[in-house]
Steps between C-alpha positions, in 0.01 A plus 500: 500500500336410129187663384293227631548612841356848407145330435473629137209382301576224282470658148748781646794214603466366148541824330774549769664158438469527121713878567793301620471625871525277771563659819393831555724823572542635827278827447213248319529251856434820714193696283286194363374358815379854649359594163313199446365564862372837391706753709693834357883444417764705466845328323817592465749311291761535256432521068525141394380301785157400374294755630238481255456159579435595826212695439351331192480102637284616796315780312392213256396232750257782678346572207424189345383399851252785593192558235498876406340794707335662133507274209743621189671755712889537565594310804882569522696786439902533482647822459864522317733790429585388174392340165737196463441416894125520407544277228697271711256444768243415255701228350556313831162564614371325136803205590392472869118524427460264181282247626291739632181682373594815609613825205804683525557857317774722485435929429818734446561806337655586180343282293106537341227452742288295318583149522541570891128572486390254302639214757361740780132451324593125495493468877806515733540339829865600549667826351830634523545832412709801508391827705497730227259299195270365768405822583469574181239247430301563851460850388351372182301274654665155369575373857355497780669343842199521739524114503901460587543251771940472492672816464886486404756751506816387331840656519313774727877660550559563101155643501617754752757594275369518200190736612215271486402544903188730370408289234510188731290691763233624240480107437448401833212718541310324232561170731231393692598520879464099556789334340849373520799658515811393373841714443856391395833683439867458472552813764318639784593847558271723744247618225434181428423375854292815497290367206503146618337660839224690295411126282555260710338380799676277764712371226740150541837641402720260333927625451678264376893629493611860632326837379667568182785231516622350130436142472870273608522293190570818259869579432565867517806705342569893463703663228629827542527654188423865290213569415600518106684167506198303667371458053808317503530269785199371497484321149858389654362332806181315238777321287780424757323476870529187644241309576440591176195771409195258365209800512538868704304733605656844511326764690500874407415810650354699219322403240745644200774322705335127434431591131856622460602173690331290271667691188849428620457158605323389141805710378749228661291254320295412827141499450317641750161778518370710738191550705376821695236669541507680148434185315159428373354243719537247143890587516521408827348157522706438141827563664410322803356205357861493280690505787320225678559264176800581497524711128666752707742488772540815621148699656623864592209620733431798710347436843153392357637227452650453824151357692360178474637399106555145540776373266601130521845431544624859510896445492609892578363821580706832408409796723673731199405837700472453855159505668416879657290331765660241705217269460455431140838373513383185729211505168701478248726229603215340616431395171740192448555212793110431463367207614804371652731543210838681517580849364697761469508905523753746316513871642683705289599856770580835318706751751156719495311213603727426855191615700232264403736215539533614822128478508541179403721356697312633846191350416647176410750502844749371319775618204444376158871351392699668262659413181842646361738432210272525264597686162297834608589477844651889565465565173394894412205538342525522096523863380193639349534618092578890462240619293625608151627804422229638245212427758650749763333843451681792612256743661483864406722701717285719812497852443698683800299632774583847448400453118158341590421820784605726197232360232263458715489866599474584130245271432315690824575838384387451132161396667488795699527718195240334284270523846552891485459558177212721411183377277502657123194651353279436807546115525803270562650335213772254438810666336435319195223714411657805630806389242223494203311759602799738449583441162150630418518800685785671367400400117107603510242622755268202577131522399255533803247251543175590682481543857405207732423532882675850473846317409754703348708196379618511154436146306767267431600330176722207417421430120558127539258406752143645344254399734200742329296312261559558113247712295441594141703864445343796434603763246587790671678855443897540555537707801695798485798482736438835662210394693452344807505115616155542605418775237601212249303206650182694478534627108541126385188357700318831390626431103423105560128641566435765238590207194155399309378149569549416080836588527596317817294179418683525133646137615233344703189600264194760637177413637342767218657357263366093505948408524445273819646214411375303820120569377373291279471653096804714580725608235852450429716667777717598220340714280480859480308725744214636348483875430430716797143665501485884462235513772738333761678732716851591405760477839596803615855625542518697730280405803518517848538174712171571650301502187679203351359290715149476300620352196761242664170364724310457118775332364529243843113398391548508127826296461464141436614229709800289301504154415821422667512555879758782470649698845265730686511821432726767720218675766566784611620656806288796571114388629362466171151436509289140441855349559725380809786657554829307488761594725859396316737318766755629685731355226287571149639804305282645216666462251537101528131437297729619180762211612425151277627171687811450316776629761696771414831460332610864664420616819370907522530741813119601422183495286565800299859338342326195456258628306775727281698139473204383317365723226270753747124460588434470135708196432314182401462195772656169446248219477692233730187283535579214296840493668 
């Protein structure tokens, strides 16, 4: 039979002529004539034996022959599981459709979206696509398939396995429900005659050889070997195999395995890459298009390669890790021995890997031959490097079990204590406080401060952390150490009232007296006050607290207001009237007013040594303000 008798269109048998092909495969003799008569097919043939040719030739002389049910909309659709497959199929349909006037375009993932759209804007007739980017650009509104008259599903099987059912069925319910339905694969398990019932509708069905059998004209061996030595045989069987090793393909099961495969073989001075699924979509077509013009000879792939890359004159393929499922074995070796050419396929058999050969080997009804004597045949596995002695770390030795019961009961019964420990002075504090608070008690009574929401808490003071604000000192009398805290307290605010405004506005300048320097025509701050009037009222000495309190509210209106902004002035405690009261907190002490900022180089159990440390009541302040 030649591709006459298939009653191809003229410019197709040129294009097909011009290709080299003259008589057409078994699987492309059974599918063209029932797809150019319009009906559903279902094929199943081996990688390699021109499958895509089978669907394309027929799928091109349809639509060149029928005018288009909506003008500039995508007639044909072929789904693909993978990238390089995709690209693939739009090659041959561009070779098989060139004297045509129909446009080809080809969307994938992992690369930028743009250019895809850009030819999608153009006009396509015929797109192939993978499942995941086409719904991509559906969502965004970039495609739309309403007017898809041939539907193909390619390598349905390896769609099953890689997880695209859902995304296939999400496309086919964007189809319109008048079209043609075409699927192919290499296997047909039962899910896949499951989906093929669900597409398809009274399909032809086209088998060429045996479900799943390996095509005759490959040679297969097997090499048992370890799993450690299989780095070293294989760079062995490149250089010294007979028929010699022109290009390989070595397939991997993980992805770190094939870059790792790669490393050692460019080690031996064999160039070679790798491609998987890790590689940018750029490095993948790079290494693929090297291997194909022969700048590299060795391709180490993982099974994404496995479906539908066709590489011309393919002299070996090296299944390096054995295939978990039995069926991507008949895959990968699928991939030399196409288009009648001879080939051969190297399985290299680790003693862990026993049962997927045995896989194997049912599925294919036959044994695959064995190969002995060769230098790592037996051979134990190479001993892995101790690690060096300075990177082992020694770990800590356990505490004993009785050891670890023992502290942990301590640990419990120190908590218990602290928990049972009754609250000092009315409140709970830490036992730091308690610690400090000590010292001062045995040295000096501690000065009362007044009473707040009936409290009977006595103040605290840590001389390094002042938290009161700082205010201009006020002269006052030295208390006599027989009196009281409290007694004490109230005989300095008492004195601090009963001093004549002259005398305590020495520094600042009076209001009577015209020494403002903030107003304007003021005189020098530093001369001499001015002679005290003889009608002015001397201060008395000896006054009460209650009748004090007339002359210190004269002297609040007739002191001037500095020029600086200096510190407030200390308010007082007892529900003075005209002015709030100020309630110290819980942590002031009243003493700390007399405190400058400059931290103390000596720490005191109370106010009273303090204030003996440093010259009395009567001893000058330190100006620290330029500081």
């Amino acid at each position: 039979m030649t591709f006459q008798e298939l009653n191809l269109s003229q410019p197709l048998l040129r294009a097909v002529a011009q290709a080299g092909y003259q008589t057409p495969s078994p699987i492309q003799a059974g599918a063209i004539p029932p797809v150019l008569a319009g009906r559903d097919l279902l094929g199943c043939a081996q990688t390699g034996t021109g499958k895509t040719a089978a669907f394309a030739l027929p799928m091109l002389d349809r639509l060149a022959a029928n005018p288009p049910r909506k003008k500039g909309a995508v007639r044909a659709l072929i789904l693909t599981p993978t990238r390089e497959l995709a690209l693939q199929i739009g090659e041959s349909f561009a070779l098989y459709g060139k004297y045509l006037p129909l446009r080809c375009a080809v969307i994938f993932g992992g690369v930028g979206q743009a250019p895809q759209v850009e030819a999608l804007k153009k006009g396509v007739e015929i797109l192939v696509a993978c499942p995941g980017r086409l719904n991509d650009l559906i969502g965004q509104g970039f495609v739309d398939l309403a007017g898809v008259e041939i539907f193909v599903l390619d390598e349905a099987d390896r769609m099953l396995d890689m997880g695209f059912v859902h995304d296939v069925k999400k496309v086919i319910a964007k189809l319109p429900a008048r079209r043609q339905n075409l699927m192919f694969s290499a296997t047909m398990p039962a899910e896949i005659e499951q989906l093929a019932a669900g597409i398809l509708r009274d399909p032809a069905r086209v088998k060429v050889d045996p479900v799943s059998s390996t095509v005759d004209r490959i040679d297969q061996s097997l090499y048992f070997v370890q799993k450690g030595n299989k780095r070293y045989l294989l760079p062995w069987l490149i250089q010294n195999l007979q028929p010699p090793v022109v290009n390989a393909l070595v397939f991997s099961r993980t992805k770190h395995g094939a870059d790792k495969i790669a490393r050692d073989l460019v080690k031996q001075g064999i160039p070679a890459a790798a491609i998987h699924g890790n590689k940018s979509q750029s490095a993948r077509v790079a290494a693929l298009e090297g291997f194909k013009a022969g700048k590299t000879r060795v391709l180490v792939a993982t099974d994404i390669a496995a479906r539908g890359i066709d590489i011309s004159e393919l002299s070996h393929v090296f299944n390096y890790d054995l295939p978990e499922v039995p069926e991507t074995y008949v895959h990968r070796i699928g991939r030399t021995a196409r288009a009648g050419a001879d080939g051969t396929a190297v399985s290299f058999c680790a003693p862990e890997e026993q049962e997927y050969l045995a896989g194997i080997e049912k599925l294919n009804r036959k044994k695959i031959p064995v190969v002995t004597g060769h230098p790592w045949d037996g051979a134990p596995a190479p001993a892995k490097p101790e690690a060096p002695a300075a990177v082992v770390r020694t770990r800590r030795p356990e505490p004993a079990p009785q050891q670890t019961k023992r502290n942990e009961e301590k640990i419990m019964e120190d908590t218990e204590k602290r928990a049972s420990r009754p609250a000092e002075g009315g409140e709970g504090r830490s036992r730091r406080n308690r610690r400090r608070e000590g010292g001062a008690q045995q040295s000096a009574p501690r000065p009362e401060r007044p009473a707040r929401g009936g409290s009977n808490a006595q103040p605290k003071f840590d001389p390094h952390f002042l938290s009161g604000p700082e205010v201009p000192a006020v002269p006052m009398r030295t208390v006599p150490t027989a009196q009281s805290p409290k007694t004490a307290s109230r005989d300095r605010i008492v004195e601090a009232r009963q001093q004549p405004a002259p005398a305590r506005n020495q520094n600042n300048g009076g209001k009577n007296q015209g020494q403002n320097p903030g107003r304007k025509g003021g005189k020098n701050p530093a001369a001499p006050a001015p002679k005290q009037n003889a009608k002015q009222p001397q201060p008395q000495k000896a006054a009460p607290a209650e009748k004090a309190e007339k002359p210190a509210r004269a002297e609040k209106n007739s002191s001037p207001r500095p020029e600086k902004n200096p510190a407030p002035r200390p308010e007082r405690n007892q529900g003075g009237r005209g002015r709030r009261n100020r309630t110290p907190a819980r942590d002031d002490d009243p003493g700390l007013v007399l405190i400058s900022r400059r931290p103390p180089q000596q720490k005191f159990a109370n106010f009273e040594d303090y204030m003996t440390a440093h010259g009395g009541a009567t001893a000058p302040i330190e100006d620290h303000t330029e500081e």
